[in-house]
Structures are given as C-alpha cells and as structure tokens.
matplotlib code that plots the C-alpha trace (Angstrom):
import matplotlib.pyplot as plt

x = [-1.9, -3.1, -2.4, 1.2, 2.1, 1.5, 3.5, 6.1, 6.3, 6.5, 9.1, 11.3, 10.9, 12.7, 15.0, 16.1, 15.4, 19.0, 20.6, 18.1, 20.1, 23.1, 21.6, 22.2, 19.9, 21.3, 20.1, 16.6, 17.4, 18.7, 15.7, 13.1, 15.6, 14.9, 11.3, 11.4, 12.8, 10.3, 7.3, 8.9, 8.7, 5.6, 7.7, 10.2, 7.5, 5.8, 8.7, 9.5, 6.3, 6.0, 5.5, 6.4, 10.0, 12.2, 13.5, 16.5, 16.0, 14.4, 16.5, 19.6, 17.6, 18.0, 21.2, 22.0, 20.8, 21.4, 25.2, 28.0, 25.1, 24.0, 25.3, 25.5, 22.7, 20.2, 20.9, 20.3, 17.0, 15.7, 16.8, 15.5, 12.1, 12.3, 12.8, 9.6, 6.1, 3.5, -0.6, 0.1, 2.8, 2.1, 2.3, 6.6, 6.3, 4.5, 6.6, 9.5, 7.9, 7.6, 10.9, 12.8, 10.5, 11.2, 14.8, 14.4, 12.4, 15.0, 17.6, 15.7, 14.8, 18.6, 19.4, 17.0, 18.5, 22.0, 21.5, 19.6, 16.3, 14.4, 12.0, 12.7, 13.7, 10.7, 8.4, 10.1, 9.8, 6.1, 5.7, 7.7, 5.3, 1.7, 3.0, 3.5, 0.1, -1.1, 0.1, -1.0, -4.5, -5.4, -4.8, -6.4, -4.0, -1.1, -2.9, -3.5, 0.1, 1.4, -0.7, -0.3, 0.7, 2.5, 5.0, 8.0, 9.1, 12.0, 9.5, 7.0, 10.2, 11.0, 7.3, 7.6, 11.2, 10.0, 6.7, 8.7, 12.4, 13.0, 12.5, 15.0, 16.6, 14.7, 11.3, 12.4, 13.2, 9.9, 8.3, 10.0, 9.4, 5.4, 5.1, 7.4, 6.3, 2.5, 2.1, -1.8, -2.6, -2.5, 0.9, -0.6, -2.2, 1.6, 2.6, -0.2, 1.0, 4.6, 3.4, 1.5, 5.0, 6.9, 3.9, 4.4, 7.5, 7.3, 5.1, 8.6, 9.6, 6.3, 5.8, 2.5, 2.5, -0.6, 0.4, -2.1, -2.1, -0.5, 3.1, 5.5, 7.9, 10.6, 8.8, 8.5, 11.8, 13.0, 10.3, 12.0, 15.3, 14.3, 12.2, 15.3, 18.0, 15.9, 15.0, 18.3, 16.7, 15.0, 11.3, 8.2, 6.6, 2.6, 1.6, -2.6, -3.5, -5.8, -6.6, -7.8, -4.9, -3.2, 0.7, 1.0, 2.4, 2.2, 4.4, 3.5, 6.5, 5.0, 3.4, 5.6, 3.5, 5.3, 3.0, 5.6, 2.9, 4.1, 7.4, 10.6, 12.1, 10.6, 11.4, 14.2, 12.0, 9.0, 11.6, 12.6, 9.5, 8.5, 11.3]
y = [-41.0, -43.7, -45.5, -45.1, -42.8, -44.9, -47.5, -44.9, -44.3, -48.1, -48.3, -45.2, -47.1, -50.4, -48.6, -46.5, -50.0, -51.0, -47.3, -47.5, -49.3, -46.8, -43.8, -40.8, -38.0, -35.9, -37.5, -36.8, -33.1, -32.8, -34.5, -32.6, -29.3, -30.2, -30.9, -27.1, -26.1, -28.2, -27.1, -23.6, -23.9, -25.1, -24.8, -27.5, -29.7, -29.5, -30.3, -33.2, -34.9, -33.8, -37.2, -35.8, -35.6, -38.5, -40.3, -39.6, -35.9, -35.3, -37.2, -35.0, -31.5, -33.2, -34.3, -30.5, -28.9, -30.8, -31.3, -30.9, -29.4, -32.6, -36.0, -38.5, -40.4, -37.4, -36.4, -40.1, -40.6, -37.5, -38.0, -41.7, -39.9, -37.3, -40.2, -42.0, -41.1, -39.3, -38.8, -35.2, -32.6, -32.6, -36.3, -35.9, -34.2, -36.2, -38.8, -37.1, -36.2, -39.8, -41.2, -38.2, -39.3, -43.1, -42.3, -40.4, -42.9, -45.6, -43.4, -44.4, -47.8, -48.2, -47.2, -49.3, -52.2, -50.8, -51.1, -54.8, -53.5, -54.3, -51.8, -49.9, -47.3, -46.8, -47.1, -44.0, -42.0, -42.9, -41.8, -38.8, -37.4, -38.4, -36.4, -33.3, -34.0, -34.9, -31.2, -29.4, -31.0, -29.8, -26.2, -23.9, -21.2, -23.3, -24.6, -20.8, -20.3, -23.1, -22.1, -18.1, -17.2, -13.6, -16.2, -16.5, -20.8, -20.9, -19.1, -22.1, -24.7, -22.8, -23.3, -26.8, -28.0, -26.4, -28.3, -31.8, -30.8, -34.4, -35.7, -37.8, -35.8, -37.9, -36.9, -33.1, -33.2, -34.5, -32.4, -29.3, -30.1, -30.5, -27.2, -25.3, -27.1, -28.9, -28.6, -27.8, -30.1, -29.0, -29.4, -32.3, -33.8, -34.4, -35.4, -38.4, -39.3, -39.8, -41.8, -43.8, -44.5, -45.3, -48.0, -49.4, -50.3, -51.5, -54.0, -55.8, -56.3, -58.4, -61.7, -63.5, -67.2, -69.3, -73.0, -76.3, -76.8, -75.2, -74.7, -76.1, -73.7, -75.6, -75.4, -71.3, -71.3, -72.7, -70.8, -67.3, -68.7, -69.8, -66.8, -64.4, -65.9, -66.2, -62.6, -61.4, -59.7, -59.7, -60.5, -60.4, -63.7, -63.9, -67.2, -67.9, -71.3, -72.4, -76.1, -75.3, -74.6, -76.0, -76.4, -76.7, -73.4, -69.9, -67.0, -63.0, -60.7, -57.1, -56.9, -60.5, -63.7, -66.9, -70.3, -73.0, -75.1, -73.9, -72.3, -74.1, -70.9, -72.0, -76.0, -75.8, -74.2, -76.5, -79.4, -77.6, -77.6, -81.1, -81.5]
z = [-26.8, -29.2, -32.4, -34.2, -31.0, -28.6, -30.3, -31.2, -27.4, -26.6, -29.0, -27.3, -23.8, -25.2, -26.8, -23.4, -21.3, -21.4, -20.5, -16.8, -14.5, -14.8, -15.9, -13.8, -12.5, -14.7, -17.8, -16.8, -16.1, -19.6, -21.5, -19.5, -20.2, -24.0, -23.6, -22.0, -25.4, -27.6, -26.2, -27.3, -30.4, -32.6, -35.6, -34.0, -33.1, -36.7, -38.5, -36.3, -36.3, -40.5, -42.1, -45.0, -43.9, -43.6, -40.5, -41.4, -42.1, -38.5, -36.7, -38.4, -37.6, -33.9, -33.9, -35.3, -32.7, -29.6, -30.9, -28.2, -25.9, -24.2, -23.0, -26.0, -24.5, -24.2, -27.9, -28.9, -26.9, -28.4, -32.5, -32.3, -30.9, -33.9, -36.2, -35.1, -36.4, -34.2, -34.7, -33.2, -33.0, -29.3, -28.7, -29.7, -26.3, -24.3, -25.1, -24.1, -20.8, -20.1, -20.7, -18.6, -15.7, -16.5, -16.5, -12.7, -11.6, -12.6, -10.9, -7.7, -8.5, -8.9, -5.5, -3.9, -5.7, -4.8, -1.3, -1.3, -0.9, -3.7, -4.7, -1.2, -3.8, -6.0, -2.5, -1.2, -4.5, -4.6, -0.8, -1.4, -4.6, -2.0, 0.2, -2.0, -3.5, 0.3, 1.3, -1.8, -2.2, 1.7, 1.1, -1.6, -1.1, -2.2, -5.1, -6.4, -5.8, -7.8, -10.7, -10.5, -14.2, -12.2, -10.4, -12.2, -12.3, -9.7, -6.9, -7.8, -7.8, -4.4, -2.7, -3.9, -2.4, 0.9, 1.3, 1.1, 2.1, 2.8, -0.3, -2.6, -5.3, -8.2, -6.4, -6.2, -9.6, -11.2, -8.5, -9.9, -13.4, -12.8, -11.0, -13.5, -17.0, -16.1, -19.5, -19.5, -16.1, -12.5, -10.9, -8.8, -11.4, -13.3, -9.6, -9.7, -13.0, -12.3, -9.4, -11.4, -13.8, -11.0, -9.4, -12.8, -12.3, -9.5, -11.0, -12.4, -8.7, -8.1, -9.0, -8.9, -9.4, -9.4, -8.4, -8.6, -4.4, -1.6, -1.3, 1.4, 3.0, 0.9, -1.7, -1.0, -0.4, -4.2, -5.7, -4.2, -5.2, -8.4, -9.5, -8.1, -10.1, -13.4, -13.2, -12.0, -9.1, -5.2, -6.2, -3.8, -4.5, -4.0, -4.5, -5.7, -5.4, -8.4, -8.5, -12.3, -13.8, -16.9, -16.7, -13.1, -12.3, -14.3, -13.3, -14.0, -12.9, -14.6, -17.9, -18.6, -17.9, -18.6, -18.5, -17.4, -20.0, -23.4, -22.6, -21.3, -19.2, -16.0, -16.6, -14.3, -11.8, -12.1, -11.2, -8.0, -6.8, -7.7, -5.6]

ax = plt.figure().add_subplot(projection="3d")
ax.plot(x, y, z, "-o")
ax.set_aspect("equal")
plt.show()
C-alpha cells in the first residue's frame, strides 16, 4: 500500500489511537466480521473507494448498512475508512485488516499494562503467533490442510486452536482470522504479519536515549523516572553513549524522537540529570 492509501491508513490509525487502551476483544471480532463481508462484495468495495462519490455519500452507504448491527465504535471506524480516499478498491480492505489486528493487539498490550508488566502483554502475543508459525512451518501436511479449498473455515479455525491451545484469546483470534480469511497469502504468512504489528508496538514501550558520557546509577535512576512519568508509562531505557552529540541528550521512545536541543519537553528531565 502506497501513496493517498497509505496515508489514508495512517490517518485511520490516529484516529482509532485514543479508543486502544479500553477497547475490547470484541471490537476486533466485529471489524474483521465486516472485512469478511467487504471482501464479499466487489460492488461494495467499488463504490467505497469511487472517487467520484463524496465523503459524505460513502461514509452514509456505511453508516446504512452497519446501523444497529455493530458497536458504535466498529460502525465509526469503518464509515471514517469509507470516507477516506484509496489508490485501489482492495487497499479499503487492507486497511481494515490492520486496524482490527491493531485493535486485538492493543487488547493484549492493555493487559500487560493492567497487571504492571509493561509490554509483558504484547511479548506473550508475539510468542504465542511463533509458535503457531513454529508448528505449522515444520510440517507439510498441516500446511496443505490449512490451505485445502474442500475444508470448510471452522475445521481450519479448529486445526488451528488445537496446535496452540494455550494461547491468549487476542492471539486465537488473529490466528483464526488468518487461517479462515488469508486473503490471498498463506495462513502463516498473515501470522508473521500480525507479529510484525504487534513488535511495532512494542517499539512505544522502548526508549533509546543517546547521552554525552556515561550515566551514574542516579543518574539511571531519574532518567527511568523521568522518561516513565513524561510518557505515562513503564519504559525499558537503553542508554547509547555518544560523545558527539548536540543537545546533550536525545530521546526515541517508537517512531517519536525528541532532541532535548530544540524542544523544551525533556527540559525538566535534562535538569535531573545534571543533578
């Protein structure tokens, strides 16, 4: 995905950013339930990604269809996607695809954070979809029997639940959905992909901070504290000493980097740890 989609798409993930942290399971379930009716239907798909037709227009065929049938949020995620512009009438669906298994894979970021463990919960999702992919990649008979057109979708979801019947409810879920809907990819490679989405994540739990010299312990210390109350959460601090650098201390925490030089955020910070 490329060009006006991908920004469409980047777009669509701000927008749901705020609903993530309470979000439940379900939510996913819907959106990738209405992804199952979108692929479905080529005639939906053209006239939401017409650009002939209005925002407005496609976001009320939407809102007309998913009325009364889904959560408020679901029907909102989806009619501010149909009100977006898309390069391809497939790319509305890929779209789609992503944010239900952002929304799951909040679900078990959430947890994690619930219970004081960071990104404990986004670690066990990501173990939980290798070791389906771990399983299904060393056998050849199971990857013919995730793929076998005869086999109707709930013997596949089945096969799948029982080769990893410990795993978390958010990783049977986007297991299910990527051995019932792969959408024109093996069922492992869909698996690898929502791995990938939930490593990026993870990514906002990390913070790498490159500092002039070495650090005390103390120093350690208010750094942690500091970087965990500015971001509102339990960071893992890596600390890169490099005697080079301009503005004394520069702080990346996911796709964010914040250069203490020319912004003011980490002022407060930088005072801590001239101590």
């Amino acid at each position: 995905m490329a060009g006006v989609s991908s920004e469409s798409l980047k777009a669509a993930l701000a927008e749901v950013e705020p609903k993530l942290p309470t979000a439940p399971l379900s939510l996913a379930n819907e959106l990738f339930g209405i992804l199952e009716a979108l692929d479905g239907s080529a005639g939906l798909r053209r006239a939401l990604t017409d650009p002939s037709r209005s925002a407005e227009e496609k976001s009320g065929l939407i809102r007309g269809l998913l009325a009364g049938k889904v959560s408020a949020d679901a029907e909102q995620i989806v009619s501010s996607l149909a009100a977006s512009r898309w390069a391809d009438s497939r790319d509305i669906g890929d779209a789609l695809e992503t944010i239900a298994a952002t929304v799951a894979i909040a679900v078990a970021e959430s947890k994690g954070a619930a219970a004081g463990r960071g990104a404990s919960g986004l670690e066990a999702l990501e173990n939980d979809l290798f070791a389906f992919n771990t399983v299904v990649e060393g056998s050849h008979e199971l990857q013919r029997a995730l793929v076998e057109p005869a086999a109707a979708p709930q013997q596949k979801a089945d096969l799948a639940r029982k080769l990893v019947p410990g795993a978390s409810e958010e990783a049977q879920l986007l297991i299910r959905q990527a051995v019932v809907a792969p959408r024109g990819v093996k069922p492992a490679k869909l698996v690898e992909r929502f791995a990938e989405l939930a490593a990026k994540r993870q990514e906002r739990w990390i913070a790498t901070v490159e500092v002039t010299r070495p650090l005390t312990e103390e120093q350690q210390a208010r750094l942690q504290a500091g970087l965990n109350a500015l971001y509102g959460r339990e960071l893992k601090v890596n600390t890169v000493v490099d005697p080079e650098l301009i503005g004394g201390i520069r702080v990346k925490v996911g796709d964010e980097v914040v250069d203490a030089s020319v912004l003011t955020k980490l002022g407060e910070l930088r005072r801590k740890l001239a101590g």
